[in-house]
C-alpha positions as CSV (number, residue, x, y, z in Angstrom):
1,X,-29.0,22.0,-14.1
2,X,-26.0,20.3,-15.1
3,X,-22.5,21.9,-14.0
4,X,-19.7,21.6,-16.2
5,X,-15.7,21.9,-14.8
6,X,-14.1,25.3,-15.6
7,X,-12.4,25.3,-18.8
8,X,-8.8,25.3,-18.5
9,X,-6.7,28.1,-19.6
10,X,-4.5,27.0,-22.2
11,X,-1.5,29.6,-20.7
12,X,-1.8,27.9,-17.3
13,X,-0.8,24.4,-19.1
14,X,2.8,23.4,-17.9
15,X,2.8,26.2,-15.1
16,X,4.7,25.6,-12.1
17,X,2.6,25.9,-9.1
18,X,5.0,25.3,-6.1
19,X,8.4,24.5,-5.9
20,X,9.3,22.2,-2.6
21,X,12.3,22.9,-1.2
22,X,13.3,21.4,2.1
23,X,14.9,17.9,1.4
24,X,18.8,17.8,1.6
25,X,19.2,14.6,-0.3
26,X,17.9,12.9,-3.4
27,X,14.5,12.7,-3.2
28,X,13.4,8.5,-4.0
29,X,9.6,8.6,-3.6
30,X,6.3,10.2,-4.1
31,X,2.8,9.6,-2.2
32,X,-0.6,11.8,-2.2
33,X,-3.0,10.9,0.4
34,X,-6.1,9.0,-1.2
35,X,-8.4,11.1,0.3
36,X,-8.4,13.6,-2.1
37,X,-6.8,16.0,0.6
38,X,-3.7,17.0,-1.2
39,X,-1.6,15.6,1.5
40,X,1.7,14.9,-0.2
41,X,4.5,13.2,1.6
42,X,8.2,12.5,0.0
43,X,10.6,9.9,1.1
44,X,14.7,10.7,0.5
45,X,18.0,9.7,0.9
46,X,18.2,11.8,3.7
47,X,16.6,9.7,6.1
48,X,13.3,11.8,6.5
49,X,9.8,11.8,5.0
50,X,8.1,15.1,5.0
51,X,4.6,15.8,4.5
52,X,3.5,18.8,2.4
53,X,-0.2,20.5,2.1
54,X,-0.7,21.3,-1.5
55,X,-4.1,23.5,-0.7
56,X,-1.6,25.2,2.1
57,X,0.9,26.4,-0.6
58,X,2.9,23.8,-0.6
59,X,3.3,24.0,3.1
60,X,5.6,21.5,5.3
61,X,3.6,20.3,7.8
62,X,5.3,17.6,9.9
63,X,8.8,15.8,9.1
64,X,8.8,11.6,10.0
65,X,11.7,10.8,11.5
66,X,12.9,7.3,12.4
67,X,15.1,5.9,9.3
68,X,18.7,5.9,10.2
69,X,19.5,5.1,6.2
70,X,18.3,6.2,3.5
71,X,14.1,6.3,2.5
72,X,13.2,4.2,-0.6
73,X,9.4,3.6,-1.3
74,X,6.3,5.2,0.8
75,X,2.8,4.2,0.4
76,X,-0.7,5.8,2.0
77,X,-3.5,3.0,2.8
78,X,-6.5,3.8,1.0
79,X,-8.0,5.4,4.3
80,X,-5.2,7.4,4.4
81,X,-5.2,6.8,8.1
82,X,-1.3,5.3,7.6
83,X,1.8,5.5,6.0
84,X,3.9,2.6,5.0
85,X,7.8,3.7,4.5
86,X,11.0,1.2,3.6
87,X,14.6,1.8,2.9
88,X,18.4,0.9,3.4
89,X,17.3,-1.4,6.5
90,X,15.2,-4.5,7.3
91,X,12.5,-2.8,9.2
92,X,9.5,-1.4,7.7
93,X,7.8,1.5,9.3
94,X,4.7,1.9,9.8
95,X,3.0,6.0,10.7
96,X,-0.4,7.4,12.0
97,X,-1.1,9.9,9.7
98,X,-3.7,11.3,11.9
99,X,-0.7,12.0,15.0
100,X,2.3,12.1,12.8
101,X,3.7,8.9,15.2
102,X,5.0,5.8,14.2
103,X,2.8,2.8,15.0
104,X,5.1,0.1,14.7
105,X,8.2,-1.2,12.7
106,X,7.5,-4.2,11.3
107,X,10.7,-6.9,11.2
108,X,10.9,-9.9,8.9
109,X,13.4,-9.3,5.8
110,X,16.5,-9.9,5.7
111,X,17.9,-7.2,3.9
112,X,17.1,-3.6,2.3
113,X,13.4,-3.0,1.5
114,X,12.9,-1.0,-1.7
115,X,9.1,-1.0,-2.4
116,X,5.8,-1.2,-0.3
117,X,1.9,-1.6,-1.4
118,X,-1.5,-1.5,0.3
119,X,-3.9,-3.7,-0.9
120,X,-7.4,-2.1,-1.8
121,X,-9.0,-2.8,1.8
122,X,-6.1,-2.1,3.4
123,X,-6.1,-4.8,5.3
124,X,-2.7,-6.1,3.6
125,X,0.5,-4.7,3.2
126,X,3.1,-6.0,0.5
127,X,6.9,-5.4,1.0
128,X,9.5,-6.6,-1.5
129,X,13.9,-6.4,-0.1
130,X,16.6,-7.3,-1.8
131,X,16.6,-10.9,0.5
132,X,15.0,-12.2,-2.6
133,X,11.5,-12.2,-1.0
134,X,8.1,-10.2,-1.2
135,X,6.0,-10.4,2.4
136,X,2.4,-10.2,2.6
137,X,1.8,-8.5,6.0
138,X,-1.4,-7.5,8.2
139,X,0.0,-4.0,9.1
140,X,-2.9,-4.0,11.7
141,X,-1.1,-6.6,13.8
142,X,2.7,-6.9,12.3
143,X,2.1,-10.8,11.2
144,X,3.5,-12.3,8.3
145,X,0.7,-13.5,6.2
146,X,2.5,-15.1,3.1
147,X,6.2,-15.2,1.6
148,X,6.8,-14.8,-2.3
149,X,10.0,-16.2,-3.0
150,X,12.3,-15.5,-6.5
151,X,14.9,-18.0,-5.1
152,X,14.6,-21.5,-4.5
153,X,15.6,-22.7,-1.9
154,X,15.7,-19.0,0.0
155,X,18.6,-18.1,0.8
156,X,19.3,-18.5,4.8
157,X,19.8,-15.1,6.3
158,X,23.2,-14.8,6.4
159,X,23.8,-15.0,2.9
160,X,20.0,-13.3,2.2
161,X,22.7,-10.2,0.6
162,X,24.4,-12.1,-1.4
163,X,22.1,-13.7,-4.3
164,X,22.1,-10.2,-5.8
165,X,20.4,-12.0,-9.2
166,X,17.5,-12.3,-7.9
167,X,17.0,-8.9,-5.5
168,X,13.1,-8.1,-6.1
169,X,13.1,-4.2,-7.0
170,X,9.2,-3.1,-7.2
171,X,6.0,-4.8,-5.6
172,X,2.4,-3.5,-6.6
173,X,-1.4,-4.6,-5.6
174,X,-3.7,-5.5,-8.1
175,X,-7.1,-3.1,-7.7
176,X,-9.0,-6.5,-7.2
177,X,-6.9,-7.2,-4.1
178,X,-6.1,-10.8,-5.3
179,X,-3.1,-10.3,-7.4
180,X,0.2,-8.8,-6.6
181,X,3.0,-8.3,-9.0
182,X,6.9,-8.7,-8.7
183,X,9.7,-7.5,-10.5
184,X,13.3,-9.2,-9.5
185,X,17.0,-9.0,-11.2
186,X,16.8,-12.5,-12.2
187,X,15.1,-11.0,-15.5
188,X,11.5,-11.8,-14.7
189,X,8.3,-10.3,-13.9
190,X,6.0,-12.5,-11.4
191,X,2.0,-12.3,-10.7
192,X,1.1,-14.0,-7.8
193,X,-2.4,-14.4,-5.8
194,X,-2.6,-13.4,-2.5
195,X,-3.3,-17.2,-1.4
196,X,-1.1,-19.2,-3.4
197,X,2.7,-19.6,-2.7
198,X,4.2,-19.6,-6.6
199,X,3.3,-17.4,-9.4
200,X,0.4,-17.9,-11.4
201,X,2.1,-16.4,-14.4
202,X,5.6,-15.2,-15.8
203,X,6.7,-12.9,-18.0
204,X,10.8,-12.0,-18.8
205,X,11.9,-8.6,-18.3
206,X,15.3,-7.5,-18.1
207,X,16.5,-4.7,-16.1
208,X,13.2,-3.9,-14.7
209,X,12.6,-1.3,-11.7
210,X,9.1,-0.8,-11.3
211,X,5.5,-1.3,-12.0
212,X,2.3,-0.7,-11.4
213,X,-1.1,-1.8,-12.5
214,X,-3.8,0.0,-14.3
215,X,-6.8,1.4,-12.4
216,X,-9.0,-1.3,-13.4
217,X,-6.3,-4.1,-12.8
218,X,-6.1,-5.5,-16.6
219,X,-2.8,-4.1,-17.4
220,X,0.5,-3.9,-15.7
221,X,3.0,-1.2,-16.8
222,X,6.7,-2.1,-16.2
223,X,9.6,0.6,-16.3
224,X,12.9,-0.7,-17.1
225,X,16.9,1.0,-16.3
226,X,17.1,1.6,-20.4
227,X,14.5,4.1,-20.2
228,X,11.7,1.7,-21.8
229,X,7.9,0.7,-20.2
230,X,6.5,-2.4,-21.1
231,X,2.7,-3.6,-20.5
232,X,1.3,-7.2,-20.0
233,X,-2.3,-8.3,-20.2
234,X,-2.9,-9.5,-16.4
235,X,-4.3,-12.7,-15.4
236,X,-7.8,-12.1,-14.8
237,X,-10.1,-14.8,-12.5
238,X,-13.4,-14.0,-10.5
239,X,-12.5,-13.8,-7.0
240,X,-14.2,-16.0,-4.6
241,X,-17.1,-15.4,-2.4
242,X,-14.9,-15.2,0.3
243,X,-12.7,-12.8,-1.0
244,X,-15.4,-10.3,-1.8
245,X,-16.7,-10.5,1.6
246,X,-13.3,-10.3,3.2
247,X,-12.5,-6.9,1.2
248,X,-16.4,-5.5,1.8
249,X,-16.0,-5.8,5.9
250,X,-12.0,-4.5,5.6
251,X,-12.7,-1.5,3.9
252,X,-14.2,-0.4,6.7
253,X,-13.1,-2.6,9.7
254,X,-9.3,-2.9,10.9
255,X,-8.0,-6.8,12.0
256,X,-9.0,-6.1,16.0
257,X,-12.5,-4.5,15.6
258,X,-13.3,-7.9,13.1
259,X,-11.8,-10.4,15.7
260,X,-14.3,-8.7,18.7
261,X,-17.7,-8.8,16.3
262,X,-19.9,-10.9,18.3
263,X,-20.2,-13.7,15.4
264,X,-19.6,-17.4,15.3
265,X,-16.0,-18.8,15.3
266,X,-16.3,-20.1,11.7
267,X,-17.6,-17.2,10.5
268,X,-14.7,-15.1,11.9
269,X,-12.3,-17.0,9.8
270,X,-14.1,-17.1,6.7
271,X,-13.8,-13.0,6.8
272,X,-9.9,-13.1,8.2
273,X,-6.4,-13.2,6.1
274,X,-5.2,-16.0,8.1
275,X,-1.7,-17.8,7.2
């Protein structure tokens, strides 16, 4: 017999349900856990992320700390196993959701990092800083995988502060784990594949601040400082067999259990991210 959801009561609409007080700063950031658990965690200016159970009342459950500047972005991997967090520093930071301990921070950039992305597999992390650059990392081992530049040549690292024209503000996985796209002051939006090093398309966009793609990866919504969103068709290509097989055996299999399967050499590298 077919069941059919509870209808909602139209008096309910627009309710609030809980009211989350506990930050001392401006609050930058909003994550639920993928899992469906209603895990919520919230990144502020006051150097803390804190974790809040929604089926719990609205209950704090732990408080990350480990930021000694202010909390920008926060991102959950699709297991919700970890929790990506970047801010006024250079590291990113990486958290076992499962312990409430950090795993590792994660150095590279040469400036603030303002936005953070799993990929769909979770097997890649995306970070973009105001050092003009977006990193593709595997969190599972701290390695840089690729570099997305919005400045040529890249500026060396003791100036990577001062090409403020071209700080990238907002990062964001396509849901086909082949695309990533890039917003940066330079008045540009940027799509990229995950195994190219320059953008396979470009869009202008001034003042933009973030984006993010639709579920089904064919659009990507941008939100500007004026207040206005603005949506692109996205480039759309059928991934590789390699590709598919790579995100099939990472969905379920971090980097170190896939270098120990028992399989031939060649094999092993068809199925890594490799640089």
């Amino acid at each position: 017999m077919a069941s059919f959801p509870p209808r909602v009561n139209e008096k309910e609409i627009g309710k609030l349900l809980l009211n989350l007080v506990d930050h001392t700063e401006v609050v930058r950031d909003l994550t639920f856990a993928p899992d469906g658990s209603l895990i919520l965690v919230s990144a502020s200016r006051d150097k803390t992320l804190r974790v809040w159970d929604l089926k719990d009342d609205g209950n704090m459950m732990k408080v990350l700390r480990g930021h000694q500047n202010w909390v920008y972005s926060c991102a959950f991997s699709p297991h919700s196993s970890m929790l990506c967090s970047v801010g006024a520093s250079k590291a990113v930071f990486l958290w076992n959701m499962d312990k409430y301990t950090m795993i590792r921070k994660l150095e590279g950039h040469h400036h603030d990092v303002v936005a953070c992305d799993f990929s769909p597999d979770g097997a890649l992390l995306a970070t973009a800083s105001y050092d003009t650059r977006v990193y593709i990392w595997d969190p599972h081992t701290g390695d840089i995988l690729m570099e997305f530049g919005h400045l040529f040549p890249p500026p060396t690292p003791i100036f990577a502060g001062g090409a403020n024209d071209r700080w990238v503000r907002s990062v964001s996985f396509s849901h086909d784990g082949l695309h990533v796209a890039s917003l940066a002051d330079d008045k540009m939006v940027r799509f990229w594949r995950i195994d190219e090093d320059y953008p396979v398309q470009v869009a202008p966009l001034s003042n933009g601040l973030c984006c993010a793609f639709s579920t089904d990866g064919s659009v990507l919504a941008a939100g500007t400082h004026d207040g206005s969103v603005y949506f692109w068709a996205t480039p759309r290509q059928v991934p590789s067999l390699q590709h598919l097989c790579r995100m099939s055996i990472r969905r379920v299999m971090p980097t170190q259990e896939v270098q120990e399967l028992p399989i031939p050499s060649k094999v092993l590298e068809f199925l890594s991210y490799r640089i």
